[in-house]
C-alpha positions in Angstrom: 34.6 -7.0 17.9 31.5 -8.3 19.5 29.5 -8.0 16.7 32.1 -10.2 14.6 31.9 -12.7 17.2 27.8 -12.7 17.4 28.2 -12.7 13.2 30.4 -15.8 13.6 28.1 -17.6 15.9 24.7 -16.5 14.0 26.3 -17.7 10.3 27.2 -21.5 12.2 23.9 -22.2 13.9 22.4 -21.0 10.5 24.2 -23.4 8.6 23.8 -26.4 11.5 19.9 -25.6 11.1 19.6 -25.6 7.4 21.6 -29.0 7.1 19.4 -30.2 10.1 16.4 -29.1 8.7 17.0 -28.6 5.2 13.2 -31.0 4.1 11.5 -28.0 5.8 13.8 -25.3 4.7 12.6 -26.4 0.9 9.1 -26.7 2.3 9.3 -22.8 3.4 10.8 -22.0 -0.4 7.7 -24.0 -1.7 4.9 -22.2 0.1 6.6 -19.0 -0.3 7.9 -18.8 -4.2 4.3 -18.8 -5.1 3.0 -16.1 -2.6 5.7 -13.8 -3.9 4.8 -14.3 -7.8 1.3 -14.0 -6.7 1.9 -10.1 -5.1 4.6 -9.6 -7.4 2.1 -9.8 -10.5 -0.1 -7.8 -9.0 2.2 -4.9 -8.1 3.4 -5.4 -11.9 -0.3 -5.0 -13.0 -1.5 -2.1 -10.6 1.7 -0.4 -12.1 0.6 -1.1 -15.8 -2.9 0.3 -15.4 -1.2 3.4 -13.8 1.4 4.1 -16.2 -1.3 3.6 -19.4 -3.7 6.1 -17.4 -0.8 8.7 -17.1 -0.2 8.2 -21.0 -4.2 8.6 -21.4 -4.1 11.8 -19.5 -0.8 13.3 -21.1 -2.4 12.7 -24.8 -5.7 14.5 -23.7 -3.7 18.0 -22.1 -1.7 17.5 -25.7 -4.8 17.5 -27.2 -6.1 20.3 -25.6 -3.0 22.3 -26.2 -3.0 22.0 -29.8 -6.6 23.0 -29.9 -6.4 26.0 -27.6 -3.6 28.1 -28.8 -1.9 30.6 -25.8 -3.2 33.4 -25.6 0.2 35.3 -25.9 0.8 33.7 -29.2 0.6 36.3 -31.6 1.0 35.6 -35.5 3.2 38.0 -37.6 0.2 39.6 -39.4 -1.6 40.7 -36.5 1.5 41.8 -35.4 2.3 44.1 -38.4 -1.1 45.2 -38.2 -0.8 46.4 -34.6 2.0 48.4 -35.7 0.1 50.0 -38.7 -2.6 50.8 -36.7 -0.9 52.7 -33.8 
């Protein structure tokens, strides 16, 4: 119930302050729109070189696959061969 009451109280004084001081509320928005682009685009780039490095390393262990076949790979002829031999 209190909190209600407190959530009443804070949303009024909010809105009494924003009419009061709504030239400097629009100030704030101005000064801080920018600053969040700003970081924004950065995080977006940081995450861009990341994810194209990841892509980098996943084509090279690819790469590396193809070339090195497993070891437990075995083709059909040397299979029958085993057999004949034994």
């Amino acid at each position: 119930m209190w909190s209600l009451i407190g959530g009443i109280i804070a949303v009024v004084v909010g809105a009494m302050g924003l009419i009061k001081w709504f030239s400097l509320f629009v100030k704030g928005l101005e000064a801080t729109i920018p600053a969040i682009l700003v970081l924004g685009g950065i995080a977006a780039v940081a995450a861009g070189i990341s994810s194209i490095k990841d892509d980098i390393a996943a084509k090279k262990e690819k790469e590396e696959e193809k070339e090195e076949p497993a070891a437990e790979e075995v083709k059909p002829e040397e299979k029958k061969e085993e057999d004949k031999s034994e």
